[in-house]
C-alpha positions as CSV (number, residue, x, y, z in Angstrom):
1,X,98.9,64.3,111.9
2,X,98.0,65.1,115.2
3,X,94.7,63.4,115.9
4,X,93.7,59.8,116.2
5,X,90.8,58.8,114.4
6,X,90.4,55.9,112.6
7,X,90.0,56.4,108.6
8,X,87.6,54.8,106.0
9,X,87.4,55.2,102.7
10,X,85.2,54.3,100.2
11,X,85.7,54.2,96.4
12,X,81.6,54.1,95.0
13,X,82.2,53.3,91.5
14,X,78.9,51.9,91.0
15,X,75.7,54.4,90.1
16,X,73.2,51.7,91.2
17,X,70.6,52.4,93.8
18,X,71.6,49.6,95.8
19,X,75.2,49.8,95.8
20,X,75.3,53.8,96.8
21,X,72.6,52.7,99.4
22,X,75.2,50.2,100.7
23,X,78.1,52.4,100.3
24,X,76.2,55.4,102.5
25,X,75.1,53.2,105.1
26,X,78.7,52.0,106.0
27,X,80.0,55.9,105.4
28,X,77.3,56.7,108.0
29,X,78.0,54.2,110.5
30,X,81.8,54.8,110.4
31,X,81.1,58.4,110.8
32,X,79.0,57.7,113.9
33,X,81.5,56.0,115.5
34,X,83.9,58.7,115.3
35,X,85.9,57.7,111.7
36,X,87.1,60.0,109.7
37,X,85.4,59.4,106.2
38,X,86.0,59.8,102.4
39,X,83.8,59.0,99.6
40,X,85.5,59.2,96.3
41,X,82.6,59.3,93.6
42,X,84.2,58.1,89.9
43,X,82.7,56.8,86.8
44,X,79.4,56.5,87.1
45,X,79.1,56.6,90.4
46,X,79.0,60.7,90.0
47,X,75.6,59.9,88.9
48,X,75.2,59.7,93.0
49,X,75.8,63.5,93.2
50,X,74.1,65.0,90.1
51,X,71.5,67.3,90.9
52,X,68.3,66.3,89.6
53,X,67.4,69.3,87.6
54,X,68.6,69.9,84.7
55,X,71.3,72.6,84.5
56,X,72.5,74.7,81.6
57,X,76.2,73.7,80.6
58,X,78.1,74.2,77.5
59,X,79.3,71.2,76.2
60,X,80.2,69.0,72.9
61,X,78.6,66.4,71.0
62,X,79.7,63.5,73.1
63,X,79.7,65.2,76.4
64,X,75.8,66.1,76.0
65,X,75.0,62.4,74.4
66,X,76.7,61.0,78.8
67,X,74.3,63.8,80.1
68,X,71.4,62.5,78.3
69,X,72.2,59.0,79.0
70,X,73.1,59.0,82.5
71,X,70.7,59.2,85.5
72,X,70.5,62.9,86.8
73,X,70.8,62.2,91.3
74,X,70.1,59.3,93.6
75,X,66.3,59.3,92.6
76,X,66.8,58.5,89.1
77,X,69.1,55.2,89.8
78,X,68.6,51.6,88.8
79,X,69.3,48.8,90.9
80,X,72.1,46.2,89.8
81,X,69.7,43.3,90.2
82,X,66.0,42.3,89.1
83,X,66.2,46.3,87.7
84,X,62.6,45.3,85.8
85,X,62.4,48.3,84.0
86,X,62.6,50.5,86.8
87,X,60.0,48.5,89.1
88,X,62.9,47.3,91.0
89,X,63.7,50.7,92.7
90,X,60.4,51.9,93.4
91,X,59.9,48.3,94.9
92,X,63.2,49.1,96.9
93,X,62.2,52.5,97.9
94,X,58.9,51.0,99.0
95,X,60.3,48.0,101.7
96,X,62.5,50.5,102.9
97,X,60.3,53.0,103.6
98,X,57.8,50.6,105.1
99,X,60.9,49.9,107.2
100,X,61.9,53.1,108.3
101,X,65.3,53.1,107.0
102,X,66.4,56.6,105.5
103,X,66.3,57.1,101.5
104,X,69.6,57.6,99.3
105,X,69.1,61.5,99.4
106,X,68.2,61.7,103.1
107,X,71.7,59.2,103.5
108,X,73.9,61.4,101.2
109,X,72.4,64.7,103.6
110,X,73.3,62.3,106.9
111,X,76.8,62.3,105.5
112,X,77.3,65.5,105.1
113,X,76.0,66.7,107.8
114,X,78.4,64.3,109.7
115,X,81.3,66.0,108.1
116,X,81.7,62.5,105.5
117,X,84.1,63.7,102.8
118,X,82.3,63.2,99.8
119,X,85.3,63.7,96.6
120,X,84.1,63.7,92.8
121,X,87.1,62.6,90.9
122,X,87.9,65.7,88.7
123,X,89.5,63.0,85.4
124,X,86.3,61.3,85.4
125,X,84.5,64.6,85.1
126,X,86.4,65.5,82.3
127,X,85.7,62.2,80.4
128,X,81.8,62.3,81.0
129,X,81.7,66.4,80.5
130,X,80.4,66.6,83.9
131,X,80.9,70.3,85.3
132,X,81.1,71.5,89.2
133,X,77.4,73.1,88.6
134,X,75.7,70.0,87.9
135,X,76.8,68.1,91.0
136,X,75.9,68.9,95.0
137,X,76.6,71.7,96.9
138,X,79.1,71.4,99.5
139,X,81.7,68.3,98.0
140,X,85.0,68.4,97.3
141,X,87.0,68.0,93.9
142,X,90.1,65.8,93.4
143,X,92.1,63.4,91.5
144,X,93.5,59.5,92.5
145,X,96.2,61.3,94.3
146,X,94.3,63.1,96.8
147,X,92.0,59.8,97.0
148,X,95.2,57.6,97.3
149,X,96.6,60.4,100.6
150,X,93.4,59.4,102.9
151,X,93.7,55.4,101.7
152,X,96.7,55.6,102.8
153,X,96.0,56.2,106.3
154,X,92.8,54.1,106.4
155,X,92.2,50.8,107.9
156,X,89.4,50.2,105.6
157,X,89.2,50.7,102.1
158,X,86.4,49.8,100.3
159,X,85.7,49.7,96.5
160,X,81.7,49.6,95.6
């Protein structure tokens, strides 16, 4: 390859607020300063890239029952700690809005708008019955093997 930009990646596994929070943020900073960056969404951390309406998708029994179950986008996310039956996000959402710092979906459009690489892992969206038309516009779909071709050439590799 002909250019010479540092890589990150970023394996978000998690579909807690606070953990995709964490995960944009670094995706954002490495982007500013000139990294090339890759997201690969799996397990629940697809929940990160679900649109929040609801969209009509044929699917079976169990596929519908991990539709139901699963928060639909970043608004709908608990946090991994002190969750308090969904107080714990809206508290979240509160500090940080007192503190100017950007939301999940206003971080997830930052991203892409850097040119961040965000990859839904195609085997995990054929366990959960999770189709293309029910995630974000404007990502990518892969398997671990594309994933494993950017690690590969990354300095940092993170798993959250």
């Amino acid at each position: 390859m002909g250019d010479n930009k540092e890589k990150t990646t970023i394996v978000l596994f998690s579909g807690e607020l606070d953990k995709a929070i964490a995960a944009f943020i670094i995706a954002n900073g490495a982007a500013a300063y000139d990294h090339e960056v890759t997201i690969f969404f799996t397990f629940w951390g697809l929940n990160v890239l679900r649109k929040d309406e609801k969209i009509a998708a044929k699917k079976g029994f169990l596929e519908k029952m991990f539709g139901k179950m699963m928060p639909r986008g970043p608004e709908k996310l608990g946090i991994s700690k002190m969750n308090f039956g969904g107080m714990g996000p809206k508290m979240i959402k509160h500090v940080m809005k007192k503190h100017n710092a950007l939301s999940l979906p206003q971080l997830i459009e930052l991203a892409q708008e850097q040119g961040v690489k965000l990859v839904a892992c195609t085997m995990t969206m054929d366990l959960l019955g999770l189709q293309e038309k029910e995630l974000l516009d404007g990502i990518q779909y892969a398997g671990v093997a594309a994933y494993l071709g950017d690690a590969a050439d990354a300095k940092v590799n993170l798993f959250i």
